[in-house]
Backbone as numpy.savetxt, mean C-alpha at the origin, in Angstrom:
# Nx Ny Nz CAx CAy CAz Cx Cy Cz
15.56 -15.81 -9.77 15.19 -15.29 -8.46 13.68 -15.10 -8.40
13.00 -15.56 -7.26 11.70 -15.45 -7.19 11.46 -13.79 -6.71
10.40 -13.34 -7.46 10.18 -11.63 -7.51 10.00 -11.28 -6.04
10.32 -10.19 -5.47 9.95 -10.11 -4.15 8.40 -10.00 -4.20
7.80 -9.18 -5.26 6.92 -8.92 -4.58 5.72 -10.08 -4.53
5.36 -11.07 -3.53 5.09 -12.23 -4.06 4.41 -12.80 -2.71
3.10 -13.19 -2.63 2.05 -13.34 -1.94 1.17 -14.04 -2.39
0.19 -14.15 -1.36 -1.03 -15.25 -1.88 -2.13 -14.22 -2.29
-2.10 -13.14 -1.63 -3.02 -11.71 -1.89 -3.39 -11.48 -3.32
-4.37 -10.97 -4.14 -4.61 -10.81 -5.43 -3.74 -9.26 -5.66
-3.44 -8.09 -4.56 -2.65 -7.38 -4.81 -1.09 -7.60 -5.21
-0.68 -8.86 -5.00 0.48 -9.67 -5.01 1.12 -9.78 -6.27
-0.08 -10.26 -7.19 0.99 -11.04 -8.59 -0.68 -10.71 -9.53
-0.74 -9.71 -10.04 -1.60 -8.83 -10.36 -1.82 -9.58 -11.97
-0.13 -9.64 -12.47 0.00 -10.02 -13.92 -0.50 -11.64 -13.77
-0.54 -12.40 -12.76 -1.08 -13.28 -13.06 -2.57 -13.73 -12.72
-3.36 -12.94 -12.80 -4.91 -12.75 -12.23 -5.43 -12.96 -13.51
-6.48 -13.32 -13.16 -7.41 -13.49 -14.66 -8.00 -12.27 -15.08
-8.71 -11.54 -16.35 -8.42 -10.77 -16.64 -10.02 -10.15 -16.37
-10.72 -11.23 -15.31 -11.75 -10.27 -14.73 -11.10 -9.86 -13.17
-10.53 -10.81 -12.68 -10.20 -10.79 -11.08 -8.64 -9.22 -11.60
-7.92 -9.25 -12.57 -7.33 -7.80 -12.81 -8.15 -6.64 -12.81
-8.93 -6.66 -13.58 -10.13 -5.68 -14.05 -10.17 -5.39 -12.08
-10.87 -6.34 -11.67 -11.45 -5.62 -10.36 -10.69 -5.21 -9.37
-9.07 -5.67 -9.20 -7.83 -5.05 -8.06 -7.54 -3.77 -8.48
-7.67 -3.51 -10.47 -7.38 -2.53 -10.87 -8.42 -1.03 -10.20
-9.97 -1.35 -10.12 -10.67 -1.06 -9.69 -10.69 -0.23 -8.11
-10.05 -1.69 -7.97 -10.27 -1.57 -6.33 -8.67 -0.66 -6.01
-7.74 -0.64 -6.53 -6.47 0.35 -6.79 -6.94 1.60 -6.69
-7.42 1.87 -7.93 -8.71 3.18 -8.30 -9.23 3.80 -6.85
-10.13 3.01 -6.54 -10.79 3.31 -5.80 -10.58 4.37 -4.58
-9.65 3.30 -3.72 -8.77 3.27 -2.63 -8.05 4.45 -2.90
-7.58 5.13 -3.70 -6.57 6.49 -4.29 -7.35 7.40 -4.22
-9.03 7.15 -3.68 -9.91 8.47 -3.99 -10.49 8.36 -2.44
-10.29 7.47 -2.05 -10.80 7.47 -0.74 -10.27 8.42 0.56
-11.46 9.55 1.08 -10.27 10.59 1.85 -9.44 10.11 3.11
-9.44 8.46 3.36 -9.01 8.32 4.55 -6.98 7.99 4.05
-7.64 7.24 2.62 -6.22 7.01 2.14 -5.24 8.56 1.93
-6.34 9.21 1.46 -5.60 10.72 0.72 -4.87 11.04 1.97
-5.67 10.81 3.32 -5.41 11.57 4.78 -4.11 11.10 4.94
-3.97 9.76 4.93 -2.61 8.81 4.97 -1.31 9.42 4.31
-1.49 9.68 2.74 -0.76 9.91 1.87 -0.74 11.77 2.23
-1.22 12.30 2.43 -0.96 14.00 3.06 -0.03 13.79 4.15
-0.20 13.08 4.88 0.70 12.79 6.28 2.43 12.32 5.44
2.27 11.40 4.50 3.49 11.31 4.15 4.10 12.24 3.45
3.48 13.07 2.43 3.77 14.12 1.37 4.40 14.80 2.68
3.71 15.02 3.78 4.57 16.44 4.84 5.87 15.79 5.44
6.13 14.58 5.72 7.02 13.70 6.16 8.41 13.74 4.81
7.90 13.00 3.51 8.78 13.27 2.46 9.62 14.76 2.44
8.72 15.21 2.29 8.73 16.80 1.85 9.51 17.31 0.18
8.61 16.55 -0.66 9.68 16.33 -2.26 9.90 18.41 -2.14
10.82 18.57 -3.22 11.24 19.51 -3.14 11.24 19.65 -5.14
11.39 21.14 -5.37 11.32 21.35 -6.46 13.03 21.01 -7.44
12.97 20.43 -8.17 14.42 19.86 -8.90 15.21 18.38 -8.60
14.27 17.89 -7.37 14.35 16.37 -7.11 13.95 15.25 -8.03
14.94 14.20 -7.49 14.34 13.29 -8.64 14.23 11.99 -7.56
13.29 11.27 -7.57 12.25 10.78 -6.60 11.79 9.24 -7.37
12.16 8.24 -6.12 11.86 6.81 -6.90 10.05 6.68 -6.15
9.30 6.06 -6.68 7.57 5.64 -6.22 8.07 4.14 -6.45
8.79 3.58 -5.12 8.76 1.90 -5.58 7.41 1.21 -5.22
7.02 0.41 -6.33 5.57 -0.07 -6.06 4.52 1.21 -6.73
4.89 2.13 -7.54 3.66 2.43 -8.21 2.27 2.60 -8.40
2.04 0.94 -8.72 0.83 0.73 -9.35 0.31 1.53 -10.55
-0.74 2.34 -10.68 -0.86 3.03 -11.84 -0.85 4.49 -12.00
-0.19 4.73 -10.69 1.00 5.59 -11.31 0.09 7.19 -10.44
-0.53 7.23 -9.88 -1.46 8.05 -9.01 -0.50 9.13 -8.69
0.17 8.26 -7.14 1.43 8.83 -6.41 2.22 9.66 -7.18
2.54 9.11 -8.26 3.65 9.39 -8.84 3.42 10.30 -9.61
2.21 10.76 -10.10 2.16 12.28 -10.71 2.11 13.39 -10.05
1.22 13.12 -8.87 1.22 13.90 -7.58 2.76 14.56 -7.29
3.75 13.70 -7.14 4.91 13.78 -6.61 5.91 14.60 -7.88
5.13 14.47 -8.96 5.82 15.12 -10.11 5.17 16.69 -9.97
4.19 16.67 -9.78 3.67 18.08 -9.31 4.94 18.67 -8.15
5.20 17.92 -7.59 5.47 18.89 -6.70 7.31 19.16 -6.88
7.47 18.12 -7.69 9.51 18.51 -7.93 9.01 19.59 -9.26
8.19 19.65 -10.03 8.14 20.46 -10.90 9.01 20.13 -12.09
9.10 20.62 -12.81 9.76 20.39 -14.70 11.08 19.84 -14.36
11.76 20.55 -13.23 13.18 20.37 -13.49 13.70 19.32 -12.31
12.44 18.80 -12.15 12.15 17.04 -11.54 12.21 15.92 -12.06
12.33 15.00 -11.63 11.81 13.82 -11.94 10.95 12.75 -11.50
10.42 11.71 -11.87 9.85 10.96 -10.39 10.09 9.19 -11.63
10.40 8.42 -11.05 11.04 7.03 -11.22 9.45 6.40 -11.03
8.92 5.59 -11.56 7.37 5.50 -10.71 7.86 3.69 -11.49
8.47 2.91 -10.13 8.44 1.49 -10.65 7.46 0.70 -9.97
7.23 -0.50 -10.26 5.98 -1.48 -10.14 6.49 -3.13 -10.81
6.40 -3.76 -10.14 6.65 -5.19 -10.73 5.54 -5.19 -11.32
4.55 -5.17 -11.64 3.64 -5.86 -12.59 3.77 -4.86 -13.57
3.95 -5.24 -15.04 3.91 -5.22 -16.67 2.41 -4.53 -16.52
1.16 -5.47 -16.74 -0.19 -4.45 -16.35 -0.23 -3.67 -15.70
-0.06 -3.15 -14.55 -0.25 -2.10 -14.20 0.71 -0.74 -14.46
1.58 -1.43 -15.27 2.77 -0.40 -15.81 2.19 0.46 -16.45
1.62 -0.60 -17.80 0.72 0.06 -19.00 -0.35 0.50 -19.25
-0.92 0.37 -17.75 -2.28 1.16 -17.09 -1.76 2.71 -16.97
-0.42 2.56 -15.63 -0.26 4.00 -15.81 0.37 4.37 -16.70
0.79 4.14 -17.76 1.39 4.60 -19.22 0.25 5.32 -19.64
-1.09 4.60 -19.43 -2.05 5.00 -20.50 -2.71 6.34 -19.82
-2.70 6.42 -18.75 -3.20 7.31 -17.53 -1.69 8.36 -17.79
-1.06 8.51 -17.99 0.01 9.62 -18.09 -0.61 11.02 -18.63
-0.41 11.60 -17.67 -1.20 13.49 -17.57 0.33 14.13 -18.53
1.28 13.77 -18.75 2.36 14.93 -19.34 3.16 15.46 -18.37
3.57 14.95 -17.50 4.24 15.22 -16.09 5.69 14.99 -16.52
6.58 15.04 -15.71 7.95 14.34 -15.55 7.97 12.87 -15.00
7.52 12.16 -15.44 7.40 10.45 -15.05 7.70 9.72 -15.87
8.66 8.95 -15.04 9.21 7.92 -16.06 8.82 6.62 -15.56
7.79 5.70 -16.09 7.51 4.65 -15.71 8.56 3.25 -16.22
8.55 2.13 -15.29 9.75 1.84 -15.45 9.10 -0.04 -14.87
9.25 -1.41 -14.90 8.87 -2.37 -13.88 9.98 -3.21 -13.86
10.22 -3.49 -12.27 11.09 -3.94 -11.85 10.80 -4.58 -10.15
11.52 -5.22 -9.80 11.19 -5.78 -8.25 12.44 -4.79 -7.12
11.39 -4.55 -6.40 11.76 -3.42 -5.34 13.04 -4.43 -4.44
13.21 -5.36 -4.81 14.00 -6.31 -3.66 15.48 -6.72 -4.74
15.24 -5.94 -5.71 16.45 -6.29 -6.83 16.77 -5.41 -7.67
16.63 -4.19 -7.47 16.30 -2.73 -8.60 17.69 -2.74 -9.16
17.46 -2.74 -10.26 18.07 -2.41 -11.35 18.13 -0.67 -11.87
18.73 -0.18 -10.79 19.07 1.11 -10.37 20.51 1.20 -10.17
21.38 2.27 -10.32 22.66 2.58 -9.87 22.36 3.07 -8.80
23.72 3.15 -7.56 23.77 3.71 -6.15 23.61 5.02 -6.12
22.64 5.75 -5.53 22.79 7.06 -4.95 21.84 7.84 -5.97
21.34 7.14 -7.09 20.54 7.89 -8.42 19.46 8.60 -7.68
18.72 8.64 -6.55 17.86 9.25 -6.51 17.57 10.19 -5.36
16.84 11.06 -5.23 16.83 12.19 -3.68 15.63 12.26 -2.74
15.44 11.20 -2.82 14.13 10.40 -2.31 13.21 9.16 -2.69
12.72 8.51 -1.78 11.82 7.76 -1.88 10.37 7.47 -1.71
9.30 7.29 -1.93 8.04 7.26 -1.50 7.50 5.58 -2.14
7.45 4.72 -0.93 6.62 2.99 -1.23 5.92 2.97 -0.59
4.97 3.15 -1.02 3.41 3.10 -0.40 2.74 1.25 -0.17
2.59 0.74 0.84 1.42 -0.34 1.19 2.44 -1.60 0.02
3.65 -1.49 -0.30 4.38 -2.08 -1.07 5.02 -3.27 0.03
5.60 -3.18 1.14 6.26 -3.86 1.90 5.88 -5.50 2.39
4.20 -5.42 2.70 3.66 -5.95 3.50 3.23 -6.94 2.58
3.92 -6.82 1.01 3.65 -8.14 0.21 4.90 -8.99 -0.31
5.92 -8.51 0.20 7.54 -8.71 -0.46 7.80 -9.87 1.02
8.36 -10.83 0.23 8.67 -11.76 0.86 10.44 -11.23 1.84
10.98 -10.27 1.35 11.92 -10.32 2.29 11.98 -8.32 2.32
11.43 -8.20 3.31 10.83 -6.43 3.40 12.61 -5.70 3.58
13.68 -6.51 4.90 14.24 -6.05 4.93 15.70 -5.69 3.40
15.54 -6.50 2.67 16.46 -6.50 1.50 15.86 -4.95 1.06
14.36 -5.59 0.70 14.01 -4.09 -0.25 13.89 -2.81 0.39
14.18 -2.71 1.80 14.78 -1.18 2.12 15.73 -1.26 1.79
16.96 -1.94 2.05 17.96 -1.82 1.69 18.47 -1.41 0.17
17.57 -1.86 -0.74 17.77 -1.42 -2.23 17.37 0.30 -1.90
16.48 -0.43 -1.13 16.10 1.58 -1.37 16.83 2.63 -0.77
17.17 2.13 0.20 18.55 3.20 0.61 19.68 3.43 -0.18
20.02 1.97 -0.89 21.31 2.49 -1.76 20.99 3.05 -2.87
20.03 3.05 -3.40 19.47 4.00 -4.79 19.83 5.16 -4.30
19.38 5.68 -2.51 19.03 6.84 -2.25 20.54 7.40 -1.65
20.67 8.70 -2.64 21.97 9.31 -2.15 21.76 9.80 -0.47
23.36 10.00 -0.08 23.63 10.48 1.29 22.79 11.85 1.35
21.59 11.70 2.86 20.81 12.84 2.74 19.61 12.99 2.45
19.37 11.91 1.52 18.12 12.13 1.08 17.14 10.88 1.87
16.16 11.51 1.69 14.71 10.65 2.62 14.15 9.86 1.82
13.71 8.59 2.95 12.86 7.68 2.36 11.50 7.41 3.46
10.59 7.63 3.25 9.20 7.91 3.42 8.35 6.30 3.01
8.35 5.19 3.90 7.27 4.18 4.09 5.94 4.65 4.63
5.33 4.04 3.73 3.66 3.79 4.18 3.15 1.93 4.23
2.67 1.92 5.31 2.19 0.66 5.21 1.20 0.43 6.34
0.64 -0.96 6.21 -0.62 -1.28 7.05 0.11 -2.04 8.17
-0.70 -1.75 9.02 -0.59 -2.68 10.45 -2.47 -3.91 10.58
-2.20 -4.59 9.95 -3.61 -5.41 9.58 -3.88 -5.67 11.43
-2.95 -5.82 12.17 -3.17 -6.27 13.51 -4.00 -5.84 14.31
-4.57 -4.13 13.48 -5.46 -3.21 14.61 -6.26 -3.22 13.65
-6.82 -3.80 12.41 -7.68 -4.15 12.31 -9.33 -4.05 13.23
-10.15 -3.55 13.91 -11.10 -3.94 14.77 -12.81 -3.67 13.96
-13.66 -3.69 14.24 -14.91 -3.46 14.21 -15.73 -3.71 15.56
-16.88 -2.45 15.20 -17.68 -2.89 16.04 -19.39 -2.71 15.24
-19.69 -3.38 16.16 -21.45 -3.14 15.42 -22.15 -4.43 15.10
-21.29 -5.21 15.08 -21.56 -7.13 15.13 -21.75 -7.64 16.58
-21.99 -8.93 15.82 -21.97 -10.17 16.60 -20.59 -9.97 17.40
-20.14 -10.02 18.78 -18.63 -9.90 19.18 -18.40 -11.52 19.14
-16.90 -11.21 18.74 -16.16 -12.52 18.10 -16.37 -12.75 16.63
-17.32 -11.99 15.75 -17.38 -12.98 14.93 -16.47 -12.33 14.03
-16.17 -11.33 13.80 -15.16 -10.47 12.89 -13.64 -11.27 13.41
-13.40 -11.67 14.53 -12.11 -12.42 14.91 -11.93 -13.62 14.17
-13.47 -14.28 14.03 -13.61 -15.56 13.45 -13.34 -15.62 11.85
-14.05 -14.71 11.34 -13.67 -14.50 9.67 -12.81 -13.72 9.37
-11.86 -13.34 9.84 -10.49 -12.70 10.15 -9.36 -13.82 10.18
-9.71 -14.60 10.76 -8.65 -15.83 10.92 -9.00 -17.17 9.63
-9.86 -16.93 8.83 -10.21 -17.44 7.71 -9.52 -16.76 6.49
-9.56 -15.56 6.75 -9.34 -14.72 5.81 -7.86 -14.06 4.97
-7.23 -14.34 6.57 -5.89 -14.15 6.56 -5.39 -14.44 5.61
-3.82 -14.05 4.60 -3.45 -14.72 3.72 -4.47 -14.84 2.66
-5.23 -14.40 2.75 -6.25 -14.33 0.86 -6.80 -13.10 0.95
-7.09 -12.01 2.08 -7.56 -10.88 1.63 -6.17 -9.78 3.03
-5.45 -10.17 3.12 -4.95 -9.56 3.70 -3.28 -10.25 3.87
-2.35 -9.96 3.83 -0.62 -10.56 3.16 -0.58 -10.99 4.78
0.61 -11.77 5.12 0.94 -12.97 5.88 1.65 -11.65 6.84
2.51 -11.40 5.97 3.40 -10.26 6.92 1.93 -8.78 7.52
1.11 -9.19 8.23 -0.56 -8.28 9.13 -0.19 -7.90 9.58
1.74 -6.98 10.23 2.15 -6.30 10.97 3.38 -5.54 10.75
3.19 -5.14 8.92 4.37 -4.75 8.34 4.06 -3.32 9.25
2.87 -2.58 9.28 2.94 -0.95 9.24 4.15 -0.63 10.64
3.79 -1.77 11.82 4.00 -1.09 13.36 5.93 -1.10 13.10
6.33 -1.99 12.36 7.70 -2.67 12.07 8.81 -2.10 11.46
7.78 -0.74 10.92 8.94 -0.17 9.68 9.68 0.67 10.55
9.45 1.28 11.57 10.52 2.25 12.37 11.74 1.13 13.02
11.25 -0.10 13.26 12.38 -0.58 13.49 13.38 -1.17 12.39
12.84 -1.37 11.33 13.59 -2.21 10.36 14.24 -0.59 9.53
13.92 0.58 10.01 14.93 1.43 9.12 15.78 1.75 10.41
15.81 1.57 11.49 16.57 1.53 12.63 17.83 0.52 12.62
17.43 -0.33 11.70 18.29 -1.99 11.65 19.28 -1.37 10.07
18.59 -0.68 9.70 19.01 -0.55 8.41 20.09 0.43 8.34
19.98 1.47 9.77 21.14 2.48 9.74 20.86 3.56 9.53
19.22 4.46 8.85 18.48 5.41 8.59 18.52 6.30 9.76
18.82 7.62 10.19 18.96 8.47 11.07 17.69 8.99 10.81
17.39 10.38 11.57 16.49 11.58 11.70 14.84 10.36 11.48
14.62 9.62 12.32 13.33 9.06 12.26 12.51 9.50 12.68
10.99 9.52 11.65 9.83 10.12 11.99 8.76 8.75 11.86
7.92 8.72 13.16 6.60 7.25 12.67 5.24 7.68 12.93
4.78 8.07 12.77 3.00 8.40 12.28 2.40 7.23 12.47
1.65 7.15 13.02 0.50 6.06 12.90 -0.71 6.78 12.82
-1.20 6.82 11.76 -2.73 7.21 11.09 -3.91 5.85 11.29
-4.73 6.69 12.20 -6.20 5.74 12.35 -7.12 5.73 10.88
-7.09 5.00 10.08 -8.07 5.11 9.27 -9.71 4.75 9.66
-11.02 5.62 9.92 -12.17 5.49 10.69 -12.97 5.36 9.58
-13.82 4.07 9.48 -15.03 4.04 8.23 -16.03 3.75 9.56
-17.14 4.82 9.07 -18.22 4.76 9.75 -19.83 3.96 8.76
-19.29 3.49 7.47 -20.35 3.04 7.22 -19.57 1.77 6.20
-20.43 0.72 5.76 -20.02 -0.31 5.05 -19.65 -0.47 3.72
-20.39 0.99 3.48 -20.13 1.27 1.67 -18.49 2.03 2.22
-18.12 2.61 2.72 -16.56 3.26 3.18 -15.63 2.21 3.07
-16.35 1.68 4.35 -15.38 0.38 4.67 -14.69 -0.26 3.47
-15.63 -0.87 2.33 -15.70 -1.45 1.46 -14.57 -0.81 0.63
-14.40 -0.01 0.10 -13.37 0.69 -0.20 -11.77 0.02 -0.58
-11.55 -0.23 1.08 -10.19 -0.33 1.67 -10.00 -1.85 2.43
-11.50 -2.31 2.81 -11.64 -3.63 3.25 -12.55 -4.53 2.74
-11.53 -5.74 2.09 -12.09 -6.50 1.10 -12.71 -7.30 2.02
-13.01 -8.11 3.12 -13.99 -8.72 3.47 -15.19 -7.98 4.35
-15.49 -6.95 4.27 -16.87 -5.96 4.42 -17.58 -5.86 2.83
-16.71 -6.22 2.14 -17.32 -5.67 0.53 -17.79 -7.03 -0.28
-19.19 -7.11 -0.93 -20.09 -8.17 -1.04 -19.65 -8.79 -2.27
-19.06 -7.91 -3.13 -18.79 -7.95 -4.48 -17.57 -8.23 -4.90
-17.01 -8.36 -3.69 -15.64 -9.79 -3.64 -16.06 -10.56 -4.19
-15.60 -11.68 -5.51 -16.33 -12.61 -5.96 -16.02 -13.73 -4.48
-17.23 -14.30 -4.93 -17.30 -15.87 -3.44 -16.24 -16.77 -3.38
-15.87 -16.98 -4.64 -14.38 -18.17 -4.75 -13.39 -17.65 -4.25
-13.16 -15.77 -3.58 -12.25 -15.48 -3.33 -11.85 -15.98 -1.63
-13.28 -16.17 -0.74 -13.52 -15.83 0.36 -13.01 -17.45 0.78
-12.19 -17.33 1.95 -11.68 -18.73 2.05 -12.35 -19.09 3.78
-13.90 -19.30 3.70 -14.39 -19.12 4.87 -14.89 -20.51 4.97
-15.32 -21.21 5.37 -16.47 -22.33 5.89 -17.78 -21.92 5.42
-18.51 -22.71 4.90 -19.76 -22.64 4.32 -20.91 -21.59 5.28
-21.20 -21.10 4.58 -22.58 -19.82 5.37 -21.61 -19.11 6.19
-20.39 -18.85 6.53 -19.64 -17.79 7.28 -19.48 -16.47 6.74
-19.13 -16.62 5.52 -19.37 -15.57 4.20 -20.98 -14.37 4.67
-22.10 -15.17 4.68 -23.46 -15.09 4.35 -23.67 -13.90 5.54
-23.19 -15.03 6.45 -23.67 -14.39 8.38 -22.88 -13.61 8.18
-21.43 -12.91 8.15 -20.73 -12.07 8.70 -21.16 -10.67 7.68
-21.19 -11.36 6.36 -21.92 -9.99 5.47 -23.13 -9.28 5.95
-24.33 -10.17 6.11 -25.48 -9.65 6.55 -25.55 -9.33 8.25
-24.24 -9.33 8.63 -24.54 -8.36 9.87 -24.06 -7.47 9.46
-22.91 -7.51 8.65 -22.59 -5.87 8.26 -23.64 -4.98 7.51
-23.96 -5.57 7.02 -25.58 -4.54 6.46 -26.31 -4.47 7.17
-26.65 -5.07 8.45 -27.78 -4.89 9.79 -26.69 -3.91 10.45
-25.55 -3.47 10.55 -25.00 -2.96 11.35 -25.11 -1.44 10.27
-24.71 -1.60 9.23 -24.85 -0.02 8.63 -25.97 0.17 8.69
-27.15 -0.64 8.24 -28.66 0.05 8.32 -28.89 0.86 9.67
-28.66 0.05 10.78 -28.76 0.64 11.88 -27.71 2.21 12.35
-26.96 2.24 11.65 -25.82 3.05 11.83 -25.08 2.94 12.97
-24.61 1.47 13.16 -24.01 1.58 14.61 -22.91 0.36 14.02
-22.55 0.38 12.59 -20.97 0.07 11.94 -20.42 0.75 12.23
-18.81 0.41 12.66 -17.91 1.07 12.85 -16.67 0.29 12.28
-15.35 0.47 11.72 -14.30 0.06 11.32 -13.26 0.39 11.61
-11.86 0.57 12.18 -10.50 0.90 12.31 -9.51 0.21 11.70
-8.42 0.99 11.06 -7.38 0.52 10.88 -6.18 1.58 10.78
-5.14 0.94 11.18 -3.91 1.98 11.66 -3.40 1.72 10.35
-2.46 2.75 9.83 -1.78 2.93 8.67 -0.49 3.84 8.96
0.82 3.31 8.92 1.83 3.61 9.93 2.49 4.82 8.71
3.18 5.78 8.61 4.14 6.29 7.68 5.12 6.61 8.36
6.39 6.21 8.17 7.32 6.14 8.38 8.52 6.42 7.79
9.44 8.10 8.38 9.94 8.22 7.33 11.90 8.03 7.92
12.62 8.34 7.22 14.35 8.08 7.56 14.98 8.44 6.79
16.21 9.32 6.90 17.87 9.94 6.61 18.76 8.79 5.81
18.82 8.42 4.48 19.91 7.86 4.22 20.95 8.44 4.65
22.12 7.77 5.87 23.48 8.40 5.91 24.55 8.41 5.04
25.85 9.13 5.40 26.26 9.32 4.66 27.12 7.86 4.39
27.83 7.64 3.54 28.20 6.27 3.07 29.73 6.09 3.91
């Protein structure tokens, strides 16, 4: 079976990156987990989830394991938290990063879990969806992991509201449509989608958030958006010759001036496994 989680994106298939282009998603993982617009995102879901103390809690999609200590904080000792991830590297990233929490790191594909029915009393998949070739299966795993009652809490991007201002107009549309599919996953409209696909799925008591993420300068931006950031290596950028050059150096004429601006919506979305 081909892994769900599986894209042209370098967030995609992580274990198969070279082991400078790993080094830098790992980075850019890092990063993004410290950034307060993401934290803002992930506070909005923590109040949506609402983990509880003595829960035991799946993090499908992981990564290195951030979420998932956080979330062990908050079920406390007589918690648990499941923290899975298809990629092997980033497993043993957060292995190595392990604070002494209740976490059990674990890798597996969110579209095939190798979980029993009902094992867990919540869910939290963060920005996981919008790279899985079939989104609706892997709710579905995730509901049946999740016993009758318990919540499952999506986070994901809506790439579609994407905007800037402070350029050339049009030209961010133009290297946007270059870009597609190498710095941003095919599915650019998982975030707006998830209230309906847990609607399809049978999930009661629905809650949908849409969080504006606002970068007001290019070093921000950079962060969270890989084509504002210079230090994307060049082989990554799938643009037409000098498109790269021009669209960068207006973004640095636009922060110098301070009249960069960036948006992006970041949907959380949460739902009631019913009863069976």
């Amino acid at each position: 079976m081909e892994p769900a989680q599986k894209d042209r994106t370098p967030f995609s298939d992580i274990d198969g990156l070279s082991a400078q282009m790993s080094e830098i998603v790992l980075d850019a993982l890092t990063a993004m987990g410290r950034h307060p617009e993401i934290q803002r995102v992930r506070r909005v879901g923590f109040e949506a989830l609402c983990p509880l103390p003595g829960q035991r809690l799946l993090d499908a999609g992981s990564g290195s394991g951030e979420v998932s200590r956080m979330l062990a904080g908050m079920v406390g000792g007589s918690g648990e938290v499941l923290a899975l991830d298809y990629s092997a590297s980033l497993t043993a990233t957060a292995i190595d990063r392990h604070d002494g929490s209740n976490v059990r790191y674990l890798t597996g594909d969110v579209g095939a879990l190798d979980l029993p029915d009902d094992c867990v009393d919540g869910v939290w998949c963060e920005r996981v969806l919008q790279h899985v070739d079939d989104a609706d299966r892997a709710i579905g795993e995730l509901a049946r992991v999740t016993r009758p009652g318990g919540r499952i809490c999506l986070v994901d991007t809506d790439w579609g509201s994407l905007a800037f201002d402070g350029m050339p107009a049009g030209l961010g549309e133009v290297v946007m449509a270059h870009v597609r599919g190498h710095f941003t996953p095919k599915q650019h409209d998982m975030g707006r989608t998830l209230r309906r696909r847990l609607v399809a799925a049978g999930l009661t008591r629905l809650t949908a958030t849409p969080v504006t993420c606002f970068f007001a300068t290019p070093e921000s931006a950079a962060v969270v958006l890989p084509m504002v950031n210079p230090e994307v290596p060049v082989e990554s950028w799938a643009t037409p010759p000098g498109l790269r050059d021009e669209w960068l150096a207006c973004v640095e004429a636009a922060g110098a001036s301070g009249t960069f601006l960036a948006v992006l919506t970041i949907w959380v979305v949460t739902g009631t496994v019913p009863g069976r």
